[in-house]
Every structure is written in structure tokens, then in C-alpha cells.
C-alpha positions in Angstrom: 62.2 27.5 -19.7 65.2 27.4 -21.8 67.5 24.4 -21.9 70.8 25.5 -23.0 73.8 25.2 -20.6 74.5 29.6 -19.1 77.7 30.2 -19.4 79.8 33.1 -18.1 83.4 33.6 -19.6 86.1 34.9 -17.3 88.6 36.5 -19.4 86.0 36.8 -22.3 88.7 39.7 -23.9 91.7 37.7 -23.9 92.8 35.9 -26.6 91.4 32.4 -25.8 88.2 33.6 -23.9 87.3 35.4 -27.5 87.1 32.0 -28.7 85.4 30.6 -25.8 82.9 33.5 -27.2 82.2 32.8 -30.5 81.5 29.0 -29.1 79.2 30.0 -27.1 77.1 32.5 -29.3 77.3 30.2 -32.4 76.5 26.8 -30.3 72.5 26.1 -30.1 72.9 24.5 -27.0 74.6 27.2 -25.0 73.9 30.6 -23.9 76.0 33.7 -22.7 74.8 34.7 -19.3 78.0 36.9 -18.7 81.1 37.9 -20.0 83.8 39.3 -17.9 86.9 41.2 -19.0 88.2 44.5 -16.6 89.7 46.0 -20.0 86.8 45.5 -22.7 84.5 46.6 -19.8 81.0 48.1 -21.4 81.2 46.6 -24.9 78.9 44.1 -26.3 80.3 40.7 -26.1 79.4 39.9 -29.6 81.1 43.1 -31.2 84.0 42.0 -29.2 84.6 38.7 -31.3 83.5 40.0 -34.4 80.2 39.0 -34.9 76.6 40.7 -34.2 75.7 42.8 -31.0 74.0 39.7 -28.8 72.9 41.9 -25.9 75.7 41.2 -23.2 77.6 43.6 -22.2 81.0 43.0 -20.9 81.4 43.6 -17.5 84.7 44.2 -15.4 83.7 41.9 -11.7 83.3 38.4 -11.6 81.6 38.1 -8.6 78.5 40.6 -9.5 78.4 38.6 -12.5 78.2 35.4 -10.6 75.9 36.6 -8.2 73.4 38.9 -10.9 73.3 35.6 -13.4 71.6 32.2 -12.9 74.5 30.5 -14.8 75.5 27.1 -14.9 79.1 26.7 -15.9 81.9 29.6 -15.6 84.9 28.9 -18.3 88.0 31.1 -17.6 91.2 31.3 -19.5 93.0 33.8 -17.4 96.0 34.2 -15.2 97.5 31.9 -12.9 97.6 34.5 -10.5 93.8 34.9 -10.6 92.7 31.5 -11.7 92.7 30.2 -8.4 90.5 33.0 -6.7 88.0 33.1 -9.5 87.4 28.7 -9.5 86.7 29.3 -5.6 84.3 32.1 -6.2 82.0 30.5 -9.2 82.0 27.3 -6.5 80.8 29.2 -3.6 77.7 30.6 -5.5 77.5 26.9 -7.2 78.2 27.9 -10.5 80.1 25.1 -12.0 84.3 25.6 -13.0 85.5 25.1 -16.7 89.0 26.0 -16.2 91.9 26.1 -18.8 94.8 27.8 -16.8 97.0 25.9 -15.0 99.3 26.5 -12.2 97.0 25.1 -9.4 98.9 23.1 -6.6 97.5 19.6 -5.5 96.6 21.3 -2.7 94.7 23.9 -4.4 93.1 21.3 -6.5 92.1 19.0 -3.4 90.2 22.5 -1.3 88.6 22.7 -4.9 87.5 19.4 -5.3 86.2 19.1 -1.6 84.3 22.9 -2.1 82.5 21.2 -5.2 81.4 18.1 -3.3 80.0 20.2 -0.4 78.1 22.5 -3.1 76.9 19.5 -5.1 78.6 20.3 -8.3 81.1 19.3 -10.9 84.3 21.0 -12.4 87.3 20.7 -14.2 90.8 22.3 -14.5 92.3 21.2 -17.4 95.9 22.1 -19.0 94.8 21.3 -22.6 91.7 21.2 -24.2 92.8 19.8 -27.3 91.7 16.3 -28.2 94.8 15.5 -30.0 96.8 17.1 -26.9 95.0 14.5 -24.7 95.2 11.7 -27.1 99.1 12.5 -26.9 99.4 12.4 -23.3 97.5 8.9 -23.6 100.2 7.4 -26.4 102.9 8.5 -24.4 102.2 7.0 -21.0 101.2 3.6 -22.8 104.8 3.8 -24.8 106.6 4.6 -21.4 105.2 1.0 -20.2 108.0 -0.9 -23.0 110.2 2.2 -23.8 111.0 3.8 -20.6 113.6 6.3 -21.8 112.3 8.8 -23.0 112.3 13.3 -23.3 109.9 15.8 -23.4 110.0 19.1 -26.1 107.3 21.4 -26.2 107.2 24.3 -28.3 105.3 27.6 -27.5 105.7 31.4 -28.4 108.2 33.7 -27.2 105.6 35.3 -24.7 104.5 32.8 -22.9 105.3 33.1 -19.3 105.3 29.9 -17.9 108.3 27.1 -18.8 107.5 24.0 -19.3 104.3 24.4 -20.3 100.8 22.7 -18.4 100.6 20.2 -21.4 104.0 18.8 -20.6 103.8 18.8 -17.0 100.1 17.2 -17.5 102.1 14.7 -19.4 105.0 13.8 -17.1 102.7 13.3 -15.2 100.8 10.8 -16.8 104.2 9.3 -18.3 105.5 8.3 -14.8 102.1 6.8 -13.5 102.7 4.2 -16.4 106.6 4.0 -15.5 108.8 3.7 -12.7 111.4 6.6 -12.0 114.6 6.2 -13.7 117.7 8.2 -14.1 118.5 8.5 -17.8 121.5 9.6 -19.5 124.9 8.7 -18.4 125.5 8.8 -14.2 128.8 11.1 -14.9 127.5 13.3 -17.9 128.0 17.2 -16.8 126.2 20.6 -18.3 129.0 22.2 -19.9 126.2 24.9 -20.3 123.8 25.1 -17.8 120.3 24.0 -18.6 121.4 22.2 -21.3 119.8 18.9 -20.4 116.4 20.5 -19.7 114.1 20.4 -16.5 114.2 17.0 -14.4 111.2 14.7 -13.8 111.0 11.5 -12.5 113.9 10.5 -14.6 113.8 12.2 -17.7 113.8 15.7 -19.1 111.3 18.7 -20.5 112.5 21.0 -22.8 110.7 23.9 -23.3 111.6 26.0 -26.8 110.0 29.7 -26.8 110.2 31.4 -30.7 108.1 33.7 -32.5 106.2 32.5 -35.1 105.1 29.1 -33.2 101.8 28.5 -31.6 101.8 24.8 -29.8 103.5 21.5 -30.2 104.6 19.1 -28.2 106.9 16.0 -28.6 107.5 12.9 -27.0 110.7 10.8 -27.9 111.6 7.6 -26.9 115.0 5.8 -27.3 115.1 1.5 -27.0 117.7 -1.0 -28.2 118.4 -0.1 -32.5 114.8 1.7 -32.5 113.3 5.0 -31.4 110.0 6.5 -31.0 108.1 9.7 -31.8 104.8 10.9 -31.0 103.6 14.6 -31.3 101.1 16.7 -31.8 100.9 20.0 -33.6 98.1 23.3 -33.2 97.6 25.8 -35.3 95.1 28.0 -34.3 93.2 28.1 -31.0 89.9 27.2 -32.6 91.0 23.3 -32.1 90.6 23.7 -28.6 86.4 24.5 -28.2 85.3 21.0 -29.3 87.2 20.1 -26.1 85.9 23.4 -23.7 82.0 22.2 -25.4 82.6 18.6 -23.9 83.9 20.0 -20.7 80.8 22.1 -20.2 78.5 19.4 -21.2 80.6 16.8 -19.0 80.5 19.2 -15.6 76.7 19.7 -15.5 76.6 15.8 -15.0 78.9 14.2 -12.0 79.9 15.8 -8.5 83.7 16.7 -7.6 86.5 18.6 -9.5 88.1 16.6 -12.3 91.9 17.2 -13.1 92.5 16.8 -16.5 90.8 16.7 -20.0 92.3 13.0 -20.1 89.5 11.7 -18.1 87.1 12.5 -20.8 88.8 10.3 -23.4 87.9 6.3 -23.6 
């Protein structure tokens, strides 16, 4: 019996699931039980990404896939709007979640986490897979402890849908468990334009910048007395982001429970 981690990919034509692909087909220590994608429905999965026929077939239904494969761990870059629905289907036939979209509420999370403790398996939803990302997100929230003022700019492409992005809220979010809320900036300043001073949290700001021609950064920057501080991180190409979606699926098939968050992985 074979002991490679089966994984089916959700979203397996998009741009990220391609890449979640080629991982899979060129790792040794996984295997592709499925690959689902409504619109590259009947090719082979391995034509898809540009390498050799591998036998799978692309098929357009999750669930037949869940239920006609003895996989282990689904991975899905898809759509908010379908995220949620296809993390509580892989759970109920105990296949275990690998999930890179975000938009999930805390209640949404909790159900999942509580579904994945009654089915005895592990799963993670995680804004960024990116090691550097994560590493980021870790910087920043230990900076916030001596320099509390501070704003968030992220930088993504001019199509995509969602401002600010799940790598700066994932970060906020981190930033203020390290740091007590506080109003920055001063208590009479006024948008003379509205929107100028970015999205509010906990104190500070986001900004979100949306261009053609960029792919995914992210800044921190943090103001103190005759001194300031940057930290950021910068991606290229979306290749950077499989060494993290390998550890994921390696880090599910061992603990019970949903994990939010790729940080938790990172000593």
C-alpha cells in the first residue's frame, strides 16, 4: 500500500490550483487522487499544467470526487463564495481541508473546527502560504510590542477582488494581539478626500494599492521618537507559495481540529 499523502485539488484550473498541480505530480511523497475544475472539465490534469498526461482526468463536482476517491487532504484555492461550502464537504466525508482562500467569518471557522474534531481530523485555512509572508506577520507583531504606531500597505494587482487583502487582515490581526488599541494620527485630522487615510483597525490603518504589473507585497511601517521602522516582504511568482501548501498537507494528516493560520507552523 502506497504511502504518499492523496490529494484532491479544488480549483486545480485556476491560476494557483495549477501550481498546487505541478507540486503534487512532481513531489514523491504525494499523489493526485482528483482534480477538480467545472471549466477544464475532461482534460488530463497533467496536460493542464504543462507537463505529461498522469492519468487524472479533471472532473467538474467536488463531492463525486470526494466521495469516488480515498483521499487524504483536499487543497482548494477558489472563491470565497464557494470556499466555505467545499471545506464543509471534504470534512463531512473526512477528507482533511488545505485551504488558501480567505473570507471565512470566526463563526464559520469555529462550525469548521468543531466538524473536524467530531470527524477526527485536522485542517487549515490559511491567508498566505508564503514563509516569508508568515515570517512578516511574526516581525511585525513583535515590533508592535515597542513601536506601537504603526500602518499597513499591501500591494496586489488590479483584479483582485477583495481590499485589503487576507495577508493584511491575517496581520492586523496578529499586530494587535501584541498591542493594545490606540488611535493614531492627530484626534482633529479630517479626509479632505475620502479614504485617504485607509481602512481602520484597532488603531491604525491598511492601505490597499491595486496596479497592473504587481503581484504581492506587503509593508509594515512603524513611526517612534527620531526613528522609524520597515519590514516587508515581496513575491514574485506563485511558485514561492508550495513549500508552504507541502508543509500544510504534511502538518494536517498529524493533529485533530481546524488551524487558522500558516503562522502556527513557524517556531
Amino acid at each position: 500500500m502506497s504511502d504518499k499523502i492523496r490529494i484532491i485539488v479544488s480549483g486545480a484550473g485556476g491560476r494557483m490550483g495549477k501550481e498546487v498541480v505541478k507540486l503534487v505530480l512532481q513531489d514523491d511523497e504525494l499523489e493526485l487522487a482528483a482534480a477538480v475544475d467545472r471549466s477544464a472539465h475532461g482534460r488530463d490534469a497533467g496536460r493542464l499544467v504543462g507537463l505529461e498526461d498522469c492519468g487524472v482526468l479533471v472532473t467538474p463536482d467536488l463531492e463525486t470526487a470526494l466521495a469516488d476517491t480515498e483521499a487524504d487532504v483536499m487543497v482548494d484555492f477558489t472563491l470565497p463564495h464557494s470556499a466555505y461550502s467545499n471545506t464543509a464537504l471534504a470534512v463531512k466525508y473526512g477528507v482533511r481541508p488545505v485551504i488558501g482562500t480567505t473570507g471565512f467569518t470566526p463563526e464559520q471557522i469555529a462550525g469548521l473546527d468543531k466538524q473536524c474534531q467530531e470527524q477526527g481530523i485536522g485542517g487549515l485555512i490559511a491567508p498566505n502560504f508564503s514563509i516569508g509572508a508568515i515570517l512578516l506577520m511574526k516581525f511585525a507583531a513583535q515590533a508592535a510590542k515597542y513601536f506601537p504606531h504603526l500602518e499597513i500597505i499591501e500591494y496586489h494587482g488590479d483584479q483582485k477582488l477583495d481590499a485589503p487583502s487576507g495577508t493584511a487582515i491575517k496581520t492586523a490581526e496578529m499586530i494587535s494581539e501584541a498591542r493594545q488599541e490606540l488611535r493614531q494620527g492627530h484626534p482633529e485630522e479630517e479626509e479632505i478626500i475620502e479614504g485617504s487615510r485607509g481602512g481602520y483597525y484597532n488603531g491604525f490603518r491598511i492601505h490597499s494599492v491595486r496596479l497592473p504589473g504587481v503581484f504581492a507585497q506587503e509593508e509594515v511601517v512603524f513611526g517612534g521618537f527620531g526613528q522609524s521602522l520597515k519590514i516587508r516582504h515581496d513575491s514574485y511568482e506563485r511558485a514561492g507559495y508550495m513549500p508552504g501548501v507541502k508543509l500544510g498537507i504534511q502538518k494536517v494528516m498529524g493533529y485533530t481540529g481546524l488551524i487558522y493560520g500558516f503562522e502556527h507552523f513557524i517556531e
